[in-house]
TIDREN-431589 format. One line per 5 residues: number of its first residue (from 1); for each residue x negated, y negated, z of C-alpha. Coordinates in Angstrom, 1 decimal. Layout:
BEGIN
NUM	X:Y:Z | ...
//
This chain:
BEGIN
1	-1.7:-17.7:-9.5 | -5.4:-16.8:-10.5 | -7.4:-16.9:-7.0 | -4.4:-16.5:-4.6 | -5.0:-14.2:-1.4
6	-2.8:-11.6:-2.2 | 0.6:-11.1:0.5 | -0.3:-8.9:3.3 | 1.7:-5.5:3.7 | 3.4:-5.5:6.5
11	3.3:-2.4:8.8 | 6.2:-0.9:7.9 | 5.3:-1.6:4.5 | 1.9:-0.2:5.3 | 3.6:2.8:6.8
16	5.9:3.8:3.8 | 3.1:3.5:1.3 | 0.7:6.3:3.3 | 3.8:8.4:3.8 | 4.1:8.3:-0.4
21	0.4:9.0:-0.1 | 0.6:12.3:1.7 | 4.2:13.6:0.3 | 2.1:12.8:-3.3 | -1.0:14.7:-2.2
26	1.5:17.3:-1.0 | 3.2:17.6:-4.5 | 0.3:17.2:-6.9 | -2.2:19.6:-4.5 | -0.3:22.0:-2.8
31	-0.3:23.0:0.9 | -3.1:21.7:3.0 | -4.4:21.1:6.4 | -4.0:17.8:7.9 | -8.0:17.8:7.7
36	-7.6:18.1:3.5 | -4.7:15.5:3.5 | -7.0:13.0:5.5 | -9.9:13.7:3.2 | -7.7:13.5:0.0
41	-5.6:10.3:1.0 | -8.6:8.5:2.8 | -6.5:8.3:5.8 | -8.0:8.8:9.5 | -6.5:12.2:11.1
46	-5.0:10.7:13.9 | -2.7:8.7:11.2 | -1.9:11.8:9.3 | -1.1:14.0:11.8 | 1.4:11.2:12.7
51	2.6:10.8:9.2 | 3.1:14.5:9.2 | 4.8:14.3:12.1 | 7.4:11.9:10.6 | 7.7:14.0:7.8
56	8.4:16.7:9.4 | 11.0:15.0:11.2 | 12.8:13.9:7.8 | 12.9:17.3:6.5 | 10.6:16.8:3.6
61	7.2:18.9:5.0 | 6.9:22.0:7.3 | 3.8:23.5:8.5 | 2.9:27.0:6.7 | 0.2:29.7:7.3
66	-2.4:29.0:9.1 | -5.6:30.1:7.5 | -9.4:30.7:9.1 | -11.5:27.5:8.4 | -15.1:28.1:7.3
71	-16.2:26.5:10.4 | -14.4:25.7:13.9 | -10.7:27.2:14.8 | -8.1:27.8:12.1 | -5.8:25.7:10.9
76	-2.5:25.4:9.9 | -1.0:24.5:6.4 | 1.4:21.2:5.7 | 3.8:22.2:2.7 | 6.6:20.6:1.2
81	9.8:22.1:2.5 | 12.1:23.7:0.0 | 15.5:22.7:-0.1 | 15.7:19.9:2.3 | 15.3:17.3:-0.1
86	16.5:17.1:-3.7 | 17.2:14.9:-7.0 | 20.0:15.7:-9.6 | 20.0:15.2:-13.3 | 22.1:15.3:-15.8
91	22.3:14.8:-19.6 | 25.3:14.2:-22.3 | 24.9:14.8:-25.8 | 26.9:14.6:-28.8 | 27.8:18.4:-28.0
96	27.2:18.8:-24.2 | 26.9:17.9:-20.9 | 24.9:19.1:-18.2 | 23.7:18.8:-14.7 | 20.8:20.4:-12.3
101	19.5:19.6:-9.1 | 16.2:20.5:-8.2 | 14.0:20.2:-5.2 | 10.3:18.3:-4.0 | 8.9:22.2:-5.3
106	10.3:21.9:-8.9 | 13.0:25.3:-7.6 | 15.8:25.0:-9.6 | 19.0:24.8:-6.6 | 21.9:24.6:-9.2
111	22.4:23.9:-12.6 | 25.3:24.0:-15.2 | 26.0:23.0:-18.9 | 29.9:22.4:-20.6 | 29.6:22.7:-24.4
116	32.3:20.3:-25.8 | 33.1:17.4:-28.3 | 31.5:14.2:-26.7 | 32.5:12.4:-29.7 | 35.8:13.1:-29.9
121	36.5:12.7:-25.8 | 35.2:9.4:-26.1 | 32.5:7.1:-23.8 | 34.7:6.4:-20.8 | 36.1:9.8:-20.3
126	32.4:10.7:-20.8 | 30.7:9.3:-17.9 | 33.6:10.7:-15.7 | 33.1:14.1:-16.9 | 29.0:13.1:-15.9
131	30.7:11.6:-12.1 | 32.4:15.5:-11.6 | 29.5:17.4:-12.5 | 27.3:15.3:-10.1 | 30.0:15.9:-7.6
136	30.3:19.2:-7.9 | 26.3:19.4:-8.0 | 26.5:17.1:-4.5 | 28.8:18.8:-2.9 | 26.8:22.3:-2.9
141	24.0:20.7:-2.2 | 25.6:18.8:1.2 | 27.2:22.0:2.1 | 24.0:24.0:1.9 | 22.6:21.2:4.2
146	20.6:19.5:1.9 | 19.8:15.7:0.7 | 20.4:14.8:-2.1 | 18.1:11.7:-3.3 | 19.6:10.6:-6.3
151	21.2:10.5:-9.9 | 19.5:10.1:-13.2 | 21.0:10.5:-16.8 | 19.5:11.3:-19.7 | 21.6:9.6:-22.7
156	20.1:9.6:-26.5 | 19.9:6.1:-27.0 | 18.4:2.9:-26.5 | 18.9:2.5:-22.7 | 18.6:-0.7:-20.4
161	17.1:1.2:-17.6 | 16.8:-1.9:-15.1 | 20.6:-2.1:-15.3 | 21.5:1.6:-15.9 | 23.5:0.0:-19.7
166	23.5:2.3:-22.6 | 23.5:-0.4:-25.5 | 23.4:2.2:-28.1 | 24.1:5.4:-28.3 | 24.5:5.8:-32.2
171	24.9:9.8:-32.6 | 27.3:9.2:-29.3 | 29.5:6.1:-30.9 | 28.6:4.7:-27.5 | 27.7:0.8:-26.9
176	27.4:-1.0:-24.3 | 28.0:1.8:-21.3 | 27.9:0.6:-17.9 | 27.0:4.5:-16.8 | 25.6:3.2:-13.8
181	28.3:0.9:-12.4 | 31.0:3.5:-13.1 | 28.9:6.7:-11.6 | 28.3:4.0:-8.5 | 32.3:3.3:-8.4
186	33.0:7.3:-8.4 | 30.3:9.0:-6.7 | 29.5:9.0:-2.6 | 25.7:7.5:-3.0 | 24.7:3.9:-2.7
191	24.8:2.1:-6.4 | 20.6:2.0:-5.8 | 20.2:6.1:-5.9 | 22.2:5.9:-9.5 | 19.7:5.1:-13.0
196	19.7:5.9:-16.8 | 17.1:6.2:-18.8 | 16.5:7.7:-22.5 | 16.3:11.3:-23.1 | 13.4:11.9:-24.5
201	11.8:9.9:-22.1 | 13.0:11.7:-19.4 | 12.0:15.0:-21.2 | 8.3:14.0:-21.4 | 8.5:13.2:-17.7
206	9.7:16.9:-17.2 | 6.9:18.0:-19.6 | 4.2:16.5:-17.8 | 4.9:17.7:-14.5 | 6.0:20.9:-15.5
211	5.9:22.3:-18.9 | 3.2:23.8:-21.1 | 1.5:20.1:-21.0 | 1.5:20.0:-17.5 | -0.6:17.3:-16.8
216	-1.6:16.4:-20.2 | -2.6:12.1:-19.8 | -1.8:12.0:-23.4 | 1.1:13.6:-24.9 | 4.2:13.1:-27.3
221	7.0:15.1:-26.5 | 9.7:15.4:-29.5 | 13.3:16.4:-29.3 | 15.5:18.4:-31.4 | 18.6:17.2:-31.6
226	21.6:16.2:-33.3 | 19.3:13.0:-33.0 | 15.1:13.3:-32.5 | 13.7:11.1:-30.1 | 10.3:11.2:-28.7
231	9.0:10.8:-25.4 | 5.3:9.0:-25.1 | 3.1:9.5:-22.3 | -0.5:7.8:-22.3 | -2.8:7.8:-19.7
236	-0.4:9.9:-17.3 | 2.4:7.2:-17.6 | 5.5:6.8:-19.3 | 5.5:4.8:-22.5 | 8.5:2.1:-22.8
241	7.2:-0.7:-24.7 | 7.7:-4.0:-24.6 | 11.7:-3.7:-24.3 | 11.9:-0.4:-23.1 | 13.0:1.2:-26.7
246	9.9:2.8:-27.1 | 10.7:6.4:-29.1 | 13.0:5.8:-31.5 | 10.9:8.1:-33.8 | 14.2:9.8:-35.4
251	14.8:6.4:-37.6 | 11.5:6.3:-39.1 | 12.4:5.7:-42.9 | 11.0:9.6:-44.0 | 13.7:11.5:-46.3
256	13.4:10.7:-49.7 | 16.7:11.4:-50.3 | 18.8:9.1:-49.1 | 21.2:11.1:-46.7 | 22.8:8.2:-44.2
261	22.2:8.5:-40.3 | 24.5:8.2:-37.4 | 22.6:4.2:-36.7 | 23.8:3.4:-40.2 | 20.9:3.4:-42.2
266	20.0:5.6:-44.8 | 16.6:7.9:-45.4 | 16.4:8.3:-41.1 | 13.7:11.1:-40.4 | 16.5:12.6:-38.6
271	18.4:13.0:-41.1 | 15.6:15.6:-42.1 | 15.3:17.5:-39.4 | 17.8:16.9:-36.9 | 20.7:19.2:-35.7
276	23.3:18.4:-38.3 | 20.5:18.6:-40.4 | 19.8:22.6:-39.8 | 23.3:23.3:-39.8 | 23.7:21.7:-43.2
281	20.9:23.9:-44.6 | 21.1:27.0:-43.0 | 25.2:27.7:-43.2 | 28.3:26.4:-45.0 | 31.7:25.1:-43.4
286	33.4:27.6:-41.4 | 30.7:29.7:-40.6 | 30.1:30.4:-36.5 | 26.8:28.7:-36.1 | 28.7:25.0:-37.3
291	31.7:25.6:-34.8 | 30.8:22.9:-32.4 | 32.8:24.9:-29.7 | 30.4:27.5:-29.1 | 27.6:27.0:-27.2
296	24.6:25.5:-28.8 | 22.1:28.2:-27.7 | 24.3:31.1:-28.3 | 24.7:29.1:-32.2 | 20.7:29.2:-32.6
301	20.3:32.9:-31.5 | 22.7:33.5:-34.3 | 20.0:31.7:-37.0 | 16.8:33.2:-35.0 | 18.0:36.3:-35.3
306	19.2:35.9:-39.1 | 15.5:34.4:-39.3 | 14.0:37.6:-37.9 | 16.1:39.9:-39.8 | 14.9:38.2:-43.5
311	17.9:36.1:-44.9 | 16.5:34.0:-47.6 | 18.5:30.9:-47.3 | 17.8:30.5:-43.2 | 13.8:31.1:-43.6
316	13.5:28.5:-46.6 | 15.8:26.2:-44.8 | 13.4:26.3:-42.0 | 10.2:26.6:-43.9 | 11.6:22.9:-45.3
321	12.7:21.8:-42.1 | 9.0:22.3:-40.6 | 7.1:20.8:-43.4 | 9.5:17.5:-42.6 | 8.9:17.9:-39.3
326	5.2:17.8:-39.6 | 4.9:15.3:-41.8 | 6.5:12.8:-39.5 | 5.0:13.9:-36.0 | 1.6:13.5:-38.3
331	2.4:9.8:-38.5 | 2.9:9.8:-35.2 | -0.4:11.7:-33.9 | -2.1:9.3:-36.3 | -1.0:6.6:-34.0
336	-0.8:7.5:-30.9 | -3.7:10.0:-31.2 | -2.1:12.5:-27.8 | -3.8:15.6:-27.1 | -0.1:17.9:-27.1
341	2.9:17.5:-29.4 | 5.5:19.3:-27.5 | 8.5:20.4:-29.3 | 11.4:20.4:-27.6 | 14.9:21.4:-27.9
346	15.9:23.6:-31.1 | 12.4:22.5:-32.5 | 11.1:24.8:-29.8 | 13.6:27.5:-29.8 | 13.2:28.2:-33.8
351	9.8:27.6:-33.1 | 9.1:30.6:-34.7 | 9.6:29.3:-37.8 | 9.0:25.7:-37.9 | 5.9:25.9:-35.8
356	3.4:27.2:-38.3 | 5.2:25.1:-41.6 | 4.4:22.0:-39.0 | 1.0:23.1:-38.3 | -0.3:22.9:-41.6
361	1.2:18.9:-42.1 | -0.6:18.4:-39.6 | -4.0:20.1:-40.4 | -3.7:18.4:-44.0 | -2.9:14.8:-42.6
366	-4.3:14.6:-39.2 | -7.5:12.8:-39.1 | -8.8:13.6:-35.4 | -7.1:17.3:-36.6 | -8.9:19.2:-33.4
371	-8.2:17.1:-31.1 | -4.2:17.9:-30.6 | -2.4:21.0:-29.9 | 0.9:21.5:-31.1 | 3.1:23.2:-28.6
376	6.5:25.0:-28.1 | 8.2:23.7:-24.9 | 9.1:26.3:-22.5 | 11.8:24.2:-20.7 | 14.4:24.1:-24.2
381	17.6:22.0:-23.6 | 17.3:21.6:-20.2 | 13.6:19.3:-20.6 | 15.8:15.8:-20.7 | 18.0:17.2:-17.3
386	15.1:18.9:-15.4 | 13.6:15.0:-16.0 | 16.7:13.3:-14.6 | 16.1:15.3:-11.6 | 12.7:14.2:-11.4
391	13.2:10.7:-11.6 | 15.8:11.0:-9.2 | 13.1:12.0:-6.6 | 10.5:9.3:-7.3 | 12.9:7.3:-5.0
396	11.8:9.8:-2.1 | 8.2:10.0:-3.3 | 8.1:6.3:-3.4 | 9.6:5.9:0.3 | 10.1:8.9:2.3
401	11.1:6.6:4.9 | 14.7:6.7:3.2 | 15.0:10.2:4.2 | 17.5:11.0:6.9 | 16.4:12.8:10.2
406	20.0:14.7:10.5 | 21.8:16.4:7.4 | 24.4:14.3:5.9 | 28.0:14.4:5.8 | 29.8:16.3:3.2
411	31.2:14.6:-0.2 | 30.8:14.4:-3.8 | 33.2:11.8:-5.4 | 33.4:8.6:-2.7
//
């Protein structure tokens, strides 16, 4: 109601919220002197030193170098402890799966990818594939000693995040997934530490913190895929829209001819310039780079390096594939006006091809033309999973109070 005193935080509320202050300060600044993290988080130095205190207790700061102040004694450094702490991501796709945990310093503590027929081995048989890998992931990280955080999946589709349901996975066949509720019933973490989210979503989350638009407030990630999704972040914050389906760029009505999509409809940009869509163009039945079983990265190597080497039919295919591409990310730039489109996925690692091809849509269609770089991602096929594994922390940067103060038992799969 307009007027009404707001509720009063309670201590421990109170409490939680300046731990998230200084673990935040920690994260986004680097190591620091209690003196710096007082300045930087307004907080008086007798309440940070006690906050880094408790920190320090829960495993998720240390105290560093100590370093010559310009004026009075030296002091010592507050750092986020490797290790200690850490979130775990994975991903399915129409052909892989794939997990990776990483740690409050973005270090990469394990990470693995299984090329296979998602398709074919069907939704339920799916997310339990998804429940081993996280065990497996778990269990390394319990028996190094560490915490792990959390779980989040990146799925190409529209996502109920609140309630961890894919309602529609079309390139998967998948509708109506309880992920969530069947990673909760097969996994040793508490139903709360599980969520789902899109995967281009979580890719621009990875972006932002780490990629070549690190820290971008303004960006539009896009992923190449079987399916292309994109990933909107204004203002430093996640785009969802009024539902939470914000992204669906792949079904913008684009290809003239009218080539029918895995949602049903026909003319779907992605149609144009997804996966199936290179494969289509750049080889014919049986050859290696359409065999599904190989791995996806080892595939594109095959058609970069036929690219490199000349072969007519791979460079036009591409040429046409990065005109299409620009066209519709111009659209898009039009509207959103960001200041980075980041290609992801096979967009960026054939970004030697479709880069420049892109580049010129853009120039010709662009109005604010100057104002937004296009950009190769640096993180390829692992963007959506690295993202997972960031949103899996935010529980920990949100409350570090959840944090134990001893390492926890062993166990992947309750």
């Amino acid at each position: 109601m307009r007027g009404q005193a707001e509720r009063p935080v309670d201590q421990t509320g109170l409490r939680r919220l300046n731990l998230s202050r200084v673990v935040r300060s920690l994260r986004a600044d680097g190591p620091q002197s209690r003196a710096s993290l007082a300045r930087r988080t307004g907080l008086n130095k007798a309440t940070t030193s006690s906050l880094v205190a408790e920190l320090e207790q829960r495993r998720l700061a240390q105290f560093g170098e100590i370093v010559a102040g310009a004026v009075g004694r030296p002091s010592q450094l507050v750092e986020l402890r490797q290790h200690a702490v850490c979130g775990v991501g994975l991903e399915i796709n129409v052909n892989y799966a794939a997990v990776a945990v990483l740690d409050l310093t973005d270090q990469v503590l394990f990470s693995k990818r299984l090329p296979l027929d998602v398709v074919e081995l069907g939704q339920v048989a799916a997310i339990d594939l998804l429940a081993n890998l996280a065990a497996e992931a778990i269990v390394a990280m319990r028996e190094a000693g560490n915490w792990v955080t959390g779980v989040t999946v990146a799925v190409p589709g529209l996502v109920d995040v609140e309630n961890g349901v894919v309602q529609h996975a079309p390139n998967l066949r998948w509708r109506e997934a309880a992920v969530a509720e069947r990673l909760a019933s097969r996994l040793d973490l508490e139903p709360e530490a599980i969520s789902v989210d899109n995967d281009a979503n979580l890719s621009a989350l990875a972006e932002h913190a780490v990629g070549v638009a690190a820290g971008a407030s303004d960006l539009l990630y896009l992923t190449g895929e079987v399916g292309v999704g994109g990933g909107v972040i204004a203002d430093g914050r996640l785009v969802r829209g009024a539902t939470g389906f914000t992204g669906e760029v792949g079904h913008m009505p684009l290809n003239p001819d009218p080539a029918e999509c895995g949602c049903g409809r026909k003319g779907c940009w992605e149609t144009q310039v997804g996966l199936a869509a290179l494969m289509r163009a750049v080889a014919d039945p049986g050859d290696e780079v359409r065999d599904s079983a190989h791995d996806l990265e080892q595939r594109l190597r095959v058609i970069a390096s036929r690219a490199a080497a000349g072969d007519v039919r791979t460079r036009a295919a591409l040429a046409e594939i990065g005109s299409a591409l620009g066209v519709g990310a111009s659209i898009l730039v039009n509207v959103l006006n960001p200041t980075a489109v980041v290609l992801g996925g096979y967009f960026a690692l054939l970004g030697d091809w479709l880069a420049e091809p892109a580049r010129r849509e853009l120039s010709e269609r662009v109005m604010a033309t100057d104002s937004c770089r296009l950009l190769l991602s640096d993180l390829g096929f692992t963007a959506a999973v690295r993202g997972g594994a960031h949103a899996a922390l935010d529980r920990v940067l949100a409350d570090p109070s959840i944090a134990p103060t001893e390492v926890p038992h062993l166990g992947g799969i309750a």
